[in-house]
C-alpha positions in Angstrom: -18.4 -3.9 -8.4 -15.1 -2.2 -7.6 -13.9 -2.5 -3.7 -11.2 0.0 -2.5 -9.0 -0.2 0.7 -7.2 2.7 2.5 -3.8 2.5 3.9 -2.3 4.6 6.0 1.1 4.1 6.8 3.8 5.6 9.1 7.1 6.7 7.5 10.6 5.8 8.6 12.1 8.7 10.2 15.2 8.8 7.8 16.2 8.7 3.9 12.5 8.3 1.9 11.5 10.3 -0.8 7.9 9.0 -1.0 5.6 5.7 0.4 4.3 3.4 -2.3 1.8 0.7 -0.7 1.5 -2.2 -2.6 -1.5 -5.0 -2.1 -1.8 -8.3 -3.8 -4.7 -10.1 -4.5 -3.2 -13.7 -3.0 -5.9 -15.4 -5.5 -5.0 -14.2 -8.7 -1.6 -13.2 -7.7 -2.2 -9.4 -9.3 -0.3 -6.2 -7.6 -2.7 -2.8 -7.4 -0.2 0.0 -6.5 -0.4 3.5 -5.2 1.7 6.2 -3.7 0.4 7.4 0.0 0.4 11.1 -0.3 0.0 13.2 3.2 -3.6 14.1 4.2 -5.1 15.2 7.3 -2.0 14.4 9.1 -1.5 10.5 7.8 0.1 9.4 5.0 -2.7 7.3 3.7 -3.5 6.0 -0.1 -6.9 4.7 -1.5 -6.2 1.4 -4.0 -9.4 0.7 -6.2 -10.2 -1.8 -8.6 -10.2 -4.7 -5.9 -12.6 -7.8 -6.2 -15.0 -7.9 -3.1 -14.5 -10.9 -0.8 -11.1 -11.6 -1.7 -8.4 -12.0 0.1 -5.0 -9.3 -0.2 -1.8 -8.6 1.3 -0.9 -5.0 1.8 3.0 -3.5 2.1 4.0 -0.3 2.2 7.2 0.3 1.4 9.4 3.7 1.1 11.6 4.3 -1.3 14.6 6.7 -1.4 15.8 9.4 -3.4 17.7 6.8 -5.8 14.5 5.0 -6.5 15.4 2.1 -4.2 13.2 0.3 -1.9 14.1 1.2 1.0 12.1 -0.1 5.0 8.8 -1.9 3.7 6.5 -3.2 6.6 5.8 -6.8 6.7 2.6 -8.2 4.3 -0.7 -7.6 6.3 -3.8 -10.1 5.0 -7.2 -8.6 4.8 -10.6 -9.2 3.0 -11.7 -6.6 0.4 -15.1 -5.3 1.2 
């Protein structure tokens, strides 16, 4: 069984050249990562491969034109469904 989450995330109003979101699985430690592409007027991205019932952290973070992270958001905890 595969659970997914969606992000959707607001960009920074200044110097980004695309939104990566980042969510960690806080019991095996391992990073799922995916870039949030605009669609239906959010910025949102669909991470899959998740364990049910676990818990994450989620980021997103944007990164510049020189491939720099740039503002992230602080980690957000939630349980996979």
């Amino acid at each position: 069984v595969t659970a997914y989450a969606l992000i959707r995330a607001t960009p920074p109003t200044v110097n980004w050249s695309r939104l990566v979101a980042q969510v960690k699985d806080t019991t095996t430690n391992e990073i799922y990562q995916a870039q949030l592409i605009l669609a239906g007027g959010n910025y949102e991205a669909t991470v899959s491969g998740l364990r049910p019932g676990r818990a994450h952290t989620v980021v997103a973070c944007a990164v510049n034109a020189t491939n720099v992270d740039g503002i992230a958001t602080a980690a957000v905890p939630f349980t996979s469904a």
